[in-house]
C-alpha positions as CSV (number, residue, x, y, z in Angstrom):
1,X,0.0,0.0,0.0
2,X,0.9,3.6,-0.5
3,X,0.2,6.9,1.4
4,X,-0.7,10.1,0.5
5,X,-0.2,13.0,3.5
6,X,-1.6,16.5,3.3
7,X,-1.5,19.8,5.6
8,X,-5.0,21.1,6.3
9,X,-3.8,24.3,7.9
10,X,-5.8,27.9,7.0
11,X,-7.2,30.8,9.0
12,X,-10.5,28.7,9.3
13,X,-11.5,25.5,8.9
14,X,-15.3,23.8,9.2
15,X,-15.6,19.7,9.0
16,X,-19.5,19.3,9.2
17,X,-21.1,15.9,9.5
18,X,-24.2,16.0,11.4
19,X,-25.4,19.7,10.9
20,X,-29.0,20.6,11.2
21,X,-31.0,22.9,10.1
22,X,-29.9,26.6,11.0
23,X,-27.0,25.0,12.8
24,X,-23.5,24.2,11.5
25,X,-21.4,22.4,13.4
26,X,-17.8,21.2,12.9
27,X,-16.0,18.4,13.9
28,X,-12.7,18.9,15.9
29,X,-11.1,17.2,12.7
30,X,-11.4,16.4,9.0
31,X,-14.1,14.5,8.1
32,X,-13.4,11.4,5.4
33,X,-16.4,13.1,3.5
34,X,-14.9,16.7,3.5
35,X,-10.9,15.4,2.5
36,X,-12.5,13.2,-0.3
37,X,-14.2,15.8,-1.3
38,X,-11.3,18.2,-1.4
39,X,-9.5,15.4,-3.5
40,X,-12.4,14.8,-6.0
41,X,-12.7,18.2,-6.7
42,X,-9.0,18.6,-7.5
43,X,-9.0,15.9,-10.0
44,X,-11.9,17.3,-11.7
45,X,-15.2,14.5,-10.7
46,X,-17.8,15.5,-11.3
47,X,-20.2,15.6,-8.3
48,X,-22.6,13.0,-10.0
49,X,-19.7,10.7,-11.1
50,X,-20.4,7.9,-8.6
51,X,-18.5,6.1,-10.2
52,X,-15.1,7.7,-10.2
53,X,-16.2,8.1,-6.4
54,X,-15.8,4.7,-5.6
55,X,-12.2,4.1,-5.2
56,X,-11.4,7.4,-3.9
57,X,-14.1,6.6,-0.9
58,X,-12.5,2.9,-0.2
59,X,-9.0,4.7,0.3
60,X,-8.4,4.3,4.4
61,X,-8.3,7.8,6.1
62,X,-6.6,8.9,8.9
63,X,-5.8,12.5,10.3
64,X,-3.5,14.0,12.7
65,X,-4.1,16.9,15.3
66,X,-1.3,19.3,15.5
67,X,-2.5,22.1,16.3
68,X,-6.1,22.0,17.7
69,X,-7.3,25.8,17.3
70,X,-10.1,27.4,18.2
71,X,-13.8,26.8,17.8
72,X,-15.7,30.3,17.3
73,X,-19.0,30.4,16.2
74,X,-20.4,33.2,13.6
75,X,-23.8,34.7,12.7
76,X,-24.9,34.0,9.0
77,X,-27.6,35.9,7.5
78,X,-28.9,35.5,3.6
79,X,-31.8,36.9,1.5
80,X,-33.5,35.2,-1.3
81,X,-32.0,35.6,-4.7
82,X,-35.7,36.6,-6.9
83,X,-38.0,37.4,-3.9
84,X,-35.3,39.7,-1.6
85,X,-37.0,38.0,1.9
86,X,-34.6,37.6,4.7
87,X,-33.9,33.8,4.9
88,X,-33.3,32.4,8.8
89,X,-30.3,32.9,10.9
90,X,-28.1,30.4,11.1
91,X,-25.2,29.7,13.1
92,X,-21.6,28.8,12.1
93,X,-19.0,27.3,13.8
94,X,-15.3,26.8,12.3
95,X,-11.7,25.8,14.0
96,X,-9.5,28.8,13.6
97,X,-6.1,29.0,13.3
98,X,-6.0,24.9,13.1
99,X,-3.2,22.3,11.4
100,X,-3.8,18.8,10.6
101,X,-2.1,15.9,8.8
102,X,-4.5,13.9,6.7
103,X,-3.2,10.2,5.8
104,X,-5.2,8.2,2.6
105,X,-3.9,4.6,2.3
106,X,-4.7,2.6,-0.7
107,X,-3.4,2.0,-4.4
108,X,-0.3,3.8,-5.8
109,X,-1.4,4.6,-8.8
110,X,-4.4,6.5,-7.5
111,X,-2.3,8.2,-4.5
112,X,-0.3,9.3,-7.5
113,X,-3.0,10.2,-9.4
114,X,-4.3,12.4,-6.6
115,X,-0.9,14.1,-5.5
116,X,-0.3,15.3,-8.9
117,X,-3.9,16.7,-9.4
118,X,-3.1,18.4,-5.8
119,X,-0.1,20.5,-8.0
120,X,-2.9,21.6,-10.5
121,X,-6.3,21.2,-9.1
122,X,-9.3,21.4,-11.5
123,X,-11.3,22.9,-8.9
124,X,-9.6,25.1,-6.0
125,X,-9.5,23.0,-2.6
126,X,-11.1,24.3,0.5
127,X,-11.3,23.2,4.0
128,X,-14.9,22.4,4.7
129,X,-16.2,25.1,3.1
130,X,-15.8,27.9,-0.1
131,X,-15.1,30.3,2.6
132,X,-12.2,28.7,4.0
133,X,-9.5,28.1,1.7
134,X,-5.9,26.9,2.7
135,X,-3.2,28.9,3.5
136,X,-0.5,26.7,1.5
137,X,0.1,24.1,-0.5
138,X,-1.9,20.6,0.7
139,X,0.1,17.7,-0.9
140,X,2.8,16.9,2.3
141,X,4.4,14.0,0.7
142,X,3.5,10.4,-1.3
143,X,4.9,7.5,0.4
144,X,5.2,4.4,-2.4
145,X,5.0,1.9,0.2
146,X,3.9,1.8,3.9
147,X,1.1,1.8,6.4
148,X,-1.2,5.2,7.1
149,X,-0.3,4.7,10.9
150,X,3.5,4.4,10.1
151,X,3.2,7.6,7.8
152,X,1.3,9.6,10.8
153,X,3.5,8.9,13.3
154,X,6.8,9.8,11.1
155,X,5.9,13.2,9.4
156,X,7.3,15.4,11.4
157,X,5.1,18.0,13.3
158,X,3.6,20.4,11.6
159,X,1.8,23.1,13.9
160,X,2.8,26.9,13.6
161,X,6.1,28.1,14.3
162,X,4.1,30.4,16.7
163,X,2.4,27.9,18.1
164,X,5.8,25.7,18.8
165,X,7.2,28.8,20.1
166,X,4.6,28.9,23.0
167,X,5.1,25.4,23.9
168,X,9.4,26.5,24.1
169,X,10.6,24.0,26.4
170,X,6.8,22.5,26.9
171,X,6.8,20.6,24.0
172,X,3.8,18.1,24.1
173,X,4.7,14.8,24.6
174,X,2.0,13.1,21.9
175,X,-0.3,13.9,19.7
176,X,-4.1,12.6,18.9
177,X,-4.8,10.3,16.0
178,X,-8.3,9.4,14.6
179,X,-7.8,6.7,11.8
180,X,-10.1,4.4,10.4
181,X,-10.4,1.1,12.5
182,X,-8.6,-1.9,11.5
183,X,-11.1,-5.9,11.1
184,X,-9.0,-6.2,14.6
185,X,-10.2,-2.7,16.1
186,X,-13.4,-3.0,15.5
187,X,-14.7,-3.7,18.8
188,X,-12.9,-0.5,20.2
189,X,-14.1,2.2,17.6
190,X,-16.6,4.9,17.4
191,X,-18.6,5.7,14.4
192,X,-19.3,8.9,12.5
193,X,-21.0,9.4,9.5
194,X,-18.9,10.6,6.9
195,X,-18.1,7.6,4.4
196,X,-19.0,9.4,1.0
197,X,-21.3,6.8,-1.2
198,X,-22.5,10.2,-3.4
199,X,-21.9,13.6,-4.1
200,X,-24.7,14.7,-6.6
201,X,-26.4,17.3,-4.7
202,X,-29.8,15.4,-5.1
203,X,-29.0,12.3,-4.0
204,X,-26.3,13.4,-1.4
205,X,-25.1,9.8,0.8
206,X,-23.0,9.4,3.5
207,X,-22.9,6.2,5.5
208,X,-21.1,5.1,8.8
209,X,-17.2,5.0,9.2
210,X,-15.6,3.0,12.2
211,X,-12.8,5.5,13.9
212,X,-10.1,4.6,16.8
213,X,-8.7,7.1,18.6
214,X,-4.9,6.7,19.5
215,X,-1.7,8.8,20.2
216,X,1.9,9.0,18.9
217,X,4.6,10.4,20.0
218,X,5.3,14.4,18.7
219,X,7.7,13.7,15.8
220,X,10.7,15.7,14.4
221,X,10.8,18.4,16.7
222,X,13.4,19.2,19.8
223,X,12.2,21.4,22.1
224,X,13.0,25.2,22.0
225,X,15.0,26.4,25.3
226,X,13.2,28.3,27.5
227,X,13.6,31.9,27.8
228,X,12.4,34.7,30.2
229,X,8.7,35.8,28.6
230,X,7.4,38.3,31.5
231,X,4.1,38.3,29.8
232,X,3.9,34.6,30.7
233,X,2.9,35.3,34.5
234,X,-0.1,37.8,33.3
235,X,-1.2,34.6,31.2
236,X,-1.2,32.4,34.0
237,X,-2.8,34.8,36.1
238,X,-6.0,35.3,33.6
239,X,-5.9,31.4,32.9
């Protein structure tokens, strides 16, 4: 097997999967669904293309949180296009200032496929939604051969240098992992619904994905030494 790895880092981020209504939620990471997507849309699918879908929805997925961010919520109002009538308020939430490592497993030629259409994407990617777009490039690295959990816990960490300055000398010692459960890991696993079957926006289908939360270790990264930072004891004081 081979693995892809991408960056999901941007100002704002939104992973829905059970929004309701005048209420949009997010995740605290990538959704299967919402990376898929992402990758479809790159190579140019089209959203009714089932299909093409397939295989790119029986990769194995797994994501990496490296810098959590922060959940903020947002007003969103909207009038009707012809008629000019106020439409309802809805709610918005979105992970700010967030970085992830996403992990597909699955055949080479696809992964490669995939990375290359990453370089020149069809359509532009976003994270989530149109209004979050990425702040760099998303393709990481293709590994030819290897496991999704081996790739995950190798790539070295990629939060913020701000955000590695704050830790200095406080580095964290691991960091979470949600991956797709193993025949084996079955019987430890939640379940989300975010396993793409169709994108045709009148048939849209998601199903139910096993997930297994584990750690690893913080890779590639030695600890900054400390230095004196008075505004550290007002922090601690307002924590």
């Amino acid at each position: 097997m081979s693995v892809l790895l991408l960056r999901l880092a941007g100002p704002l981020q939104s992973w829905g999967a059970s929004s309701r209504f005048a209420r949009r939620t997010t995740e605290s990471a990538p959704t299967k669904s919402a990376v898929i997507g992402l990758l479809a849309a790159a190579a140019g699918l089209d959203r009714s293309d089932n299909t093409r879908l397939a295989p790119l929805a029986a990769l194995r997925f797994g994501v990496r949180i490296d810098q959590p961010g922060t959940l903020i919520r947002d007003f969103h109002t909207a009038h009707h296009q012809v008629t000019g009538k106020a439409m309802p308020l809805s709610e918005r939430y979105y992970l700010a200032d967030a970085v992830f490592v996403a992990a597909l497993e699955g055949d080479h030629t696809l992964l490669t496929q995939l990375h290359s259409a990453l370089k020149a994407p069809v359509y532009p990617p976003f994270l989530g939604r149109r209004s979050c777009p990425p702040a760099a490039p998303l393709d990481l690295s293709l590994h030819k051969t290897g496991q999704l959990e081996e790739a995950l816990a190798q790539e070295p960490w990629q939060a913020s240098a701000w955000y590695r300055n704050r830790y200095r000398s406080r580095t964290p010692e691991k960091l979470i992992v949600l991956k797709e459960a193993t025949a084996d890991e079955q019987g430890t696993a939640n379940t989300l619904r975010d396993q793409p079957v169709s994108f045709d926006p009148a048939h849209r289908r998601h199903t139910w994905r096993t997930v297994v939360t584990t750690t690893v270790p913080v890779p590639g990264h030695t600890a900054v030494p400390a230095r004196h930072e008075p505004f550290d004891a007002l922090e601690d004081e307002n924590a």
